[in-house]
N, C-alpha and C positions, 0 to 999 in steps of 0.2 A: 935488761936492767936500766939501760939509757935512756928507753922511751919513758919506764914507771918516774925514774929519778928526775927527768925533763918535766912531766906533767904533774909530781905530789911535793917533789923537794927529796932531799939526800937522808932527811931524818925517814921519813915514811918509806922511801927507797932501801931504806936499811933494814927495818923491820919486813918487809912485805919479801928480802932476800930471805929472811932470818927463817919465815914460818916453810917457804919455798923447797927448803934443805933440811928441815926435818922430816925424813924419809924413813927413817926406820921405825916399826912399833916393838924393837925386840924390847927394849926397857921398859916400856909399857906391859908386854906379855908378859913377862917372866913376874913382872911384880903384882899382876893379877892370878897369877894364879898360884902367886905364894901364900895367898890369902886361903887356896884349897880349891880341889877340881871335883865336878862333878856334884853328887850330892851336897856336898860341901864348899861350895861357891862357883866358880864359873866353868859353864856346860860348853859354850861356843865361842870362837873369835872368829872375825874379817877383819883385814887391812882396808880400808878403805877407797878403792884406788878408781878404777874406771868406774865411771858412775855417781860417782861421790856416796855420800852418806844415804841417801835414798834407794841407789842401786843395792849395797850393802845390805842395808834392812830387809828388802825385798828378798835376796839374794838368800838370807841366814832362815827369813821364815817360808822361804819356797823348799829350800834343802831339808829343813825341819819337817816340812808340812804344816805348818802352823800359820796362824794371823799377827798383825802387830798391827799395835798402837803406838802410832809414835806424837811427841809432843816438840814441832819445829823451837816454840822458844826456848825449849829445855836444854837444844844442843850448842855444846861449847864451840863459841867461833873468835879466830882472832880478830883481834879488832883491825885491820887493816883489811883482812878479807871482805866485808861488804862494801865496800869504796871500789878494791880493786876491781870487784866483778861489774858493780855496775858498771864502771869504766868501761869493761870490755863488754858489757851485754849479756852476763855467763849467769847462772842461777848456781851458788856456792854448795849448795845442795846436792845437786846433782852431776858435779864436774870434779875433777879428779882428785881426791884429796886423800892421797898417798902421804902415809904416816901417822894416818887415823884411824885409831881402832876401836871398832865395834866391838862389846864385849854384853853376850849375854850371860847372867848369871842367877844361881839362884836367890830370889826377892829378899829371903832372911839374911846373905853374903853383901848383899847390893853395898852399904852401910864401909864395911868393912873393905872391899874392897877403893871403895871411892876415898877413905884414912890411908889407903896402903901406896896408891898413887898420887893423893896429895902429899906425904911426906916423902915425894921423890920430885917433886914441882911439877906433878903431869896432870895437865887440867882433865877434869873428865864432869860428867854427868849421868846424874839415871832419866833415859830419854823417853820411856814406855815400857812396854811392855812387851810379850808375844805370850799370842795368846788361842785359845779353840781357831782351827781353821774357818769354821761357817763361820766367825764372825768376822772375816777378811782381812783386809790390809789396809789400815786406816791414818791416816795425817791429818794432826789436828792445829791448827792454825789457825791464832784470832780468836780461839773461841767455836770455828768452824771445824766440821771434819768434810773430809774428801777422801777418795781413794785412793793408794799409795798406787803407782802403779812406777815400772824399771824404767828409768830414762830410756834407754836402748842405747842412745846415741851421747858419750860425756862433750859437752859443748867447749870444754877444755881446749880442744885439739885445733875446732877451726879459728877460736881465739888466737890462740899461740901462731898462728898459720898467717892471718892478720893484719896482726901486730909485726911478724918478720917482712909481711908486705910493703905496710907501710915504713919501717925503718930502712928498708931498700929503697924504695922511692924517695924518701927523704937525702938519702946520701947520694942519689941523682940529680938532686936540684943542688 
Protein backbone atom coordinates (compact mmCIF):
# COMPACT_ATOMS: atom_id res chain seq x y z
CA UNK A 1 0.00 0.00 0.00
CA UNK A 2 2.96 2.41 0.56
CA UNK A 3 4.64 1.93 -2.71
CA UNK A 4 0.76 2.39 -4.61
CA UNK A 5 -0.05 5.57 -2.09
CA UNK A 6 3.95 6.92 -2.74
CA UNK A 7 3.40 6.92 -6.54
CA UNK A 8 -0.75 7.78 -7.24
CA UNK A 9 -1.53 9.88 -3.88
CA UNK A 10 -3.79 8.60 -0.76
CA UNK A 11 -7.05 9.25 -2.64
CA UNK A 12 -6.27 6.57 -5.44
CA UNK A 13 -4.25 4.64 -2.67
CA UNK A 14 -7.73 4.29 -1.19
CA UNK A 15 -9.70 3.04 -3.77
CA UNK A 16 -7.13 0.74 -5.46
CA UNK A 17 -7.20 -0.93 -1.28
CA UNK A 18 -11.03 -0.75 -1.65
CA UNK A 19 -11.36 -3.10 -4.97
CA UNK A 20 -8.14 -5.17 -3.49
CA UNK A 21 -10.61 -6.58 -0.46
CA UNK A 22 -13.49 -7.31 -2.29
CA UNK A 23 -12.81 -10.99 -2.24
CA UNK A 24 -15.93 -12.52 -1.89
CA UNK A 25 -18.46 -13.31 -4.81
CA UNK A 26 -21.02 -14.87 -2.17
CA UNK A 27 -23.43 -11.75 -2.47
CA UNK A 28 -22.89 -11.69 -5.96
CA UNK A 29 -23.96 -15.74 -6.17
CA UNK A 30 -26.78 -15.78 -4.09
CA UNK A 31 -28.39 -12.82 -5.78
CA UNK A 32 -28.00 -14.44 -9.13
CA UNK A 33 -29.34 -17.11 -8.87
CA UNK A 34 -32.22 -15.73 -6.97
CA UNK A 35 -33.22 -14.66 -10.20
CA UNK A 36 -33.57 -18.91 -11.00
CA UNK A 37 -31.22 -21.72 -11.90
CA UNK A 38 -31.00 -23.67 -14.60
CA UNK A 39 -33.46 -23.40 -17.35
CA UNK A 40 -34.56 -20.55 -15.65
CA UNK A 41 -31.53 -18.35 -15.49
CA UNK A 42 -28.04 -19.04 -14.58
CA UNK A 43 -26.54 -22.52 -15.62
CA UNK A 44 -22.82 -21.86 -14.38
CA UNK A 45 -20.46 -19.74 -11.95
CA UNK A 46 -16.43 -19.09 -11.54
CA UNK A 47 -14.90 -16.76 -9.18
CA UNK A 48 -12.52 -15.33 -10.99
CA UNK A 49 -9.30 -15.85 -9.39
CA UNK A 50 -5.96 -17.28 -10.86
CA UNK A 51 -5.94 -16.32 -14.31
CA UNK A 52 -8.23 -13.37 -14.16
CA UNK A 53 -11.20 -13.00 -16.42
CA UNK A 54 -9.83 -14.70 -19.39
CA UNK A 55 -8.51 -17.83 -17.55
CA UNK A 56 -12.17 -18.10 -16.22
CA UNK A 57 -13.99 -17.89 -19.66
CA UNK A 58 -11.66 -20.46 -20.85
CA UNK A 59 -11.93 -22.51 -17.98
CA UNK A 60 -16.29 -22.48 -17.81
CA UNK A 61 -16.31 -23.25 -21.81
CA UNK A 62 -13.55 -25.96 -21.63
CA UNK A 63 -15.56 -27.68 -18.55
CA UNK A 64 -18.81 -27.15 -20.64
CA UNK A 65 -17.31 -28.22 -23.93
CA UNK A 66 -18.25 -25.32 -25.60
CA UNK A 67 -16.74 -21.93 -27.43
CA UNK A 68 -17.16 -18.28 -26.27
CA UNK A 69 -17.21 -15.15 -27.51
CA UNK A 70 -16.16 -12.76 -25.40
CA UNK A 71 -16.34 -8.89 -25.90
CA UNK A 72 -13.15 -7.24 -23.87
CA UNK A 73 -14.87 -3.65 -23.79
CA UNK A 74 -18.08 -5.05 -22.40
CA UNK A 75 -16.33 -6.25 -19.18
CA UNK A 76 -16.76 -4.24 -16.03
CA UNK A 77 -13.30 -2.81 -14.76
CA UNK A 78 -12.64 -0.48 -11.90
CA UNK A 79 -11.44 2.43 -12.70
CA UNK A 80 -8.24 2.29 -10.73
CA UNK A 81 -7.38 -1.15 -12.24
CA UNK A 82 -5.93 0.02 -15.72
CA UNK A 83 -3.41 2.55 -14.15
CA UNK A 84 -2.65 0.09 -11.63
CA UNK A 85 -1.65 -2.65 -13.99
CA UNK A 86 0.05 -0.57 -16.36
CA UNK A 87 2.12 0.43 -13.36
CA UNK A 88 3.16 -2.84 -12.81
CA UNK A 89 3.31 -4.26 -16.35
CA UNK A 90 0.24 -6.89 -15.57
CA UNK A 91 -2.69 -7.39 -18.29
CA UNK A 92 -6.01 -6.97 -15.82
CA UNK A 93 -7.39 -9.56 -17.78
CA UNK A 94 -5.52 -12.19 -17.28
CA UNK A 95 -4.15 -11.72 -13.57
CA UNK A 96 -5.97 -12.39 -10.45
CA UNK A 97 -9.12 -11.07 -10.01
CA UNK A 98 -10.60 -12.65 -7.03
CA UNK A 99 -14.00 -11.46 -6.18
CA UNK A 100 -15.21 -11.55 -9.70
CA UNK A 101 -17.60 -13.56 -10.85
CA UNK A 102 -18.21 -15.03 -14.02
CA UNK A 103 -21.89 -15.94 -14.50
CA UNK A 104 -23.18 -17.86 -17.29
CA UNK A 105 -26.72 -17.76 -17.87
CA UNK A 106 -29.64 -18.34 -19.82
CA UNK A 107 -29.71 -15.23 -22.71
CA UNK A 108 -33.70 -14.82 -21.94
CA UNK A 109 -32.47 -14.46 -17.63
CA UNK A 110 -29.36 -12.22 -18.85
CA UNK A 111 -31.80 -8.97 -18.39
CA UNK A 112 -32.99 -9.96 -15.20
CA UNK A 113 -30.39 -11.01 -13.59
CA UNK A 114 -28.07 -7.91 -14.41
CA UNK A 115 -31.70 -5.59 -12.33
CA UNK A 116 -31.04 -8.16 -9.67
CA UNK A 117 -27.35 -7.30 -9.07
CA UNK A 118 -27.62 -3.76 -9.93
CA UNK A 119 -30.21 -3.29 -6.99
CA UNK A 120 -27.50 -4.64 -4.58
CA UNK A 121 -24.73 -1.91 -6.23
CA UNK A 122 -22.72 -4.99 -7.91
CA UNK A 123 -21.47 -3.94 -11.10
CA UNK A 124 -21.75 -6.66 -13.77
CA UNK A 125 -22.19 -6.95 -17.53
CA UNK A 126 -23.34 -9.45 -20.33
CA UNK A 127 -19.76 -9.95 -21.74
CA UNK A 128 -20.60 -12.78 -24.71
CA UNK A 129 -21.63 -15.52 -25.20
CA UNK A 130 -20.76 -19.51 -25.11
CA UNK A 131 -21.38 -20.94 -27.71
CA UNK A 132 -21.07 -24.46 -30.42
CA UNK A 133 -17.56 -25.76 -29.69
CA UNK A 134 -16.28 -25.83 -33.61
CA UNK A 135 -16.69 -22.29 -33.42
CA UNK A 136 -13.79 -22.00 -30.60
CA UNK A 137 -12.77 -19.63 -28.15
CA UNK A 138 -12.89 -16.21 -29.36
CA UNK A 139 -11.81 -12.43 -28.00
CA UNK A 140 -13.00 -9.71 -29.52
CA UNK A 141 -11.24 -6.51 -29.14
CA UNK A 142 -11.33 -3.13 -31.17
CA UNK A 143 -13.31 -4.50 -33.55
CA UNK A 144 -10.82 -7.41 -33.96
CA UNK A 145 -11.25 -11.08 -32.88
CA UNK A 146 -8.37 -13.42 -31.80
CA UNK A 147 -8.15 -16.45 -29.95
CA UNK A 148 -9.02 -16.82 -26.41
CA UNK A 149 -6.40 -18.93 -25.38
CA UNK A 150 -5.57 -19.74 -20.73
CA UNK A 151 -3.01 -17.35 -19.54
CA UNK A 152 -1.24 -20.48 -17.97
CA UNK A 153 0.71 -18.39 -15.86
CA UNK A 154 -1.48 -15.11 -13.74
CA UNK A 155 1.29 -12.27 -14.03
CA UNK A 156 -0.23 -11.17 -10.59
CA UNK A 157 2.20 -13.00 -8.55
CA UNK A 158 5.67 -11.91 -9.96
CA UNK A 159 4.13 -8.42 -9.83
CA UNK A 160 3.37 -8.51 -6.10
CA UNK A 161 6.92 -10.34 -5.95
CA UNK A 162 8.42 -7.02 -7.37
CA UNK A 163 7.09 -4.63 -5.92
CA UNK A 164 7.97 -6.38 -2.24
CA UNK A 165 11.54 -6.25 -3.93
CA UNK A 166 11.69 -3.02 -4.62
CA UNK A 167 10.04 -1.69 -1.17
CA UNK A 168 12.91 -3.70 0.51
CA UNK A 169 15.59 -2.17 -1.33
CA UNK A 170 14.10 1.12 -0.81
CA UNK A 171 14.09 0.68 2.99
CA UNK A 172 18.01 -0.06 2.56
CA UNK A 173 18.80 2.98 1.09
Amino acid sequence: PQLIEREFGPDFSNRAQRVFYQMSVVEDAMTAVSVGVREKGVVAMHDATECGIWGGLYEIAQAANLGVRAHKESIVVEDCVPELCHYFDIDPYSSISEGTLIIACREHKAADILKALSSKDIKASVVGEFTRPKLGMVLISEGKERKLEHPIVDPFWMAFYNALEKQTEEARN
